[in-house]
N, C-alpha and C positions, 0 to 999 in steps of 0.2 A: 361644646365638646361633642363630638362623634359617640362616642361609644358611652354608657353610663361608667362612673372610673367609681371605685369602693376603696375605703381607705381599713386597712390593720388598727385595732386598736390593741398595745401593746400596756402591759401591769407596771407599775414601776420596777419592778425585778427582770422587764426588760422581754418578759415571755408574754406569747399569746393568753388572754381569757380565758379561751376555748378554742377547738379545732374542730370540730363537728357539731354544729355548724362553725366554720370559722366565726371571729369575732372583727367582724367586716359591717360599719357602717357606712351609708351613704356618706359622699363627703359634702355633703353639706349640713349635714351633722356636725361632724369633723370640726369644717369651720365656725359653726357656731359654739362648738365646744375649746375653739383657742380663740376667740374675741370672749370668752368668759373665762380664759385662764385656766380652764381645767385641764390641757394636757400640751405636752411641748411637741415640736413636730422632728419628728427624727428623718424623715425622706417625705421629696414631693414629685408627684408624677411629672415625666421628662415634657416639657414643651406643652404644658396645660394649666390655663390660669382662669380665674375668677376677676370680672373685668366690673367694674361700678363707672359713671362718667369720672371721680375721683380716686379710683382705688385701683390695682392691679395685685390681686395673690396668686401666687402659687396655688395650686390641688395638691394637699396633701395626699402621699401615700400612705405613709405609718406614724400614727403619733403615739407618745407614750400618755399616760395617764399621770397625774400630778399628785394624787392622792393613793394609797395602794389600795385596794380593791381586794378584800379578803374574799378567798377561793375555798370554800368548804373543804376539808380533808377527807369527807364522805360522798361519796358519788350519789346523787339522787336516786334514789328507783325509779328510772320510766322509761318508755318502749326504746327511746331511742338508744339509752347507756345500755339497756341488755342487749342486744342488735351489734353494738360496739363492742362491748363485752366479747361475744359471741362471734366477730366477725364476718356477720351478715351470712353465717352457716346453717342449714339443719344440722343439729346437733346429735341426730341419728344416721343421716346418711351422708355425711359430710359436704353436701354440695352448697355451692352459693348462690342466694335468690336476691332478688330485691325485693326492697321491707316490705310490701306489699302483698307481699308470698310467704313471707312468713309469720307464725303466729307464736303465741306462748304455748308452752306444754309444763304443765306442772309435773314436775318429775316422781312425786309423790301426789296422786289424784286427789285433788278438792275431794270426792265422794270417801277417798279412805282420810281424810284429815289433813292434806296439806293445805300448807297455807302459800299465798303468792309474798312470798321473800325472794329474796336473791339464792339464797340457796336452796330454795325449789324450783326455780322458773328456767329454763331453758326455751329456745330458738329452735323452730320444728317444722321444716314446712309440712305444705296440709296432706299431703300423702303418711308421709311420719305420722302425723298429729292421730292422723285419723286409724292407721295400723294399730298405733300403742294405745290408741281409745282409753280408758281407765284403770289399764294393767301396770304396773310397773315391770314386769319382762325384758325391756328392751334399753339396751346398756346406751349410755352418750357417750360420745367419743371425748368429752371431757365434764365432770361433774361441774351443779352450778355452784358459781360462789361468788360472793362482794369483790369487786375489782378495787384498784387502788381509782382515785383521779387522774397521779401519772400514768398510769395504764390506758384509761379511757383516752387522755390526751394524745397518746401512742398512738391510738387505736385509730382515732378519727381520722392521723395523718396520709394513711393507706386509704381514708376513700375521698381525696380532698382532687379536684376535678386538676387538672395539667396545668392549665394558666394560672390558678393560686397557688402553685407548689412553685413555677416559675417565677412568678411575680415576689413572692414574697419567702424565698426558702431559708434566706439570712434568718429570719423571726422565729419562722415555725419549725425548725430543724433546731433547736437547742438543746431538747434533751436527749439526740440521736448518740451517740457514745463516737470516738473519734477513731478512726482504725489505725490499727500500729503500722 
């Protein structure tokens, strides 16, 4: 095979893992995950096969999982959910950076008592970060808060690179709402 091909792994309810990062293994993962029964194959990439002197497969594209795979109802705290959360915004000057660029700014300063929760921590890049220094003064353009999981999974959709939103938008568009 030319190109490295990644195969969707889909929950048994038929939706993505995750979306940021998608929930895209190697397929040879894949493969060893259906000669051990663990998941069914719902699509296989067009005109791409896995060849043995005796054997010929398919490359899977998306398989579903065989067992469901329970999904916390609480989103993790970590740089990358507030980032998603936050859509990769300062949340004082509204611009978008990459993650790189932006840092935490505790909306209530660690030196007067905040704590790093969700609903202290906001996305700042370092000009912000550095203005608002230890003041509380300076308004976010939206207060922090605990997102859902379907939100974050929203969220991740918007930064998902062009060839996986093409490849694979039947899966990852499910919870998009249907227009009248």
């Amino acid at each position: 095979m030319a190109k490295a091909l990644k195969t969707l792994v889909l929950n048994t309810t038929g939706t993505p893992l995750s979306t940021w990062p998608p929930s895209l293994i190697p397929t040879e993962e894949a493969i060893c995950a259906i000669v051990r029964d663990r998941v069914t194959v719902i699509e296989n990439w067009p005109d791409a096969f896995y060849r043995s002197p005796s054997v010929t497969m398919p490359v899977p594209k998306t398989v579903m999982l065989r067992e469901y795979a329970h999904i916390s109802a609480t989103p993790k705290f970590c740089r990358r959910s507030v980032l998603l959360r936050d859509r990769f915004r300062c949340q004082f000057c509204g611009q978008r950076f990459p993650s790189e660029e932006l840092t935490f700014d505790h909306f209530i300063p660690r030196s007067k008592g905040g704590k790093t929760t969700w609903e202290n921590i906001l996305t700042a890049c370092m000009r912000c970060n550095t203005k608002k220094r230890d003041k509380s003064v300076m308004r976010p353009l939206q207060m922090p808060r605990r997102p859902t999981t379907a939100e974050l999974l929203r969220a991740g959709l918007e930064f998902l690179p062009n060839e996986i939103k093409e490849s694979w938008a039947d899966y990852l568009y499910w919870q998009v709402g249907l227009e009248p």
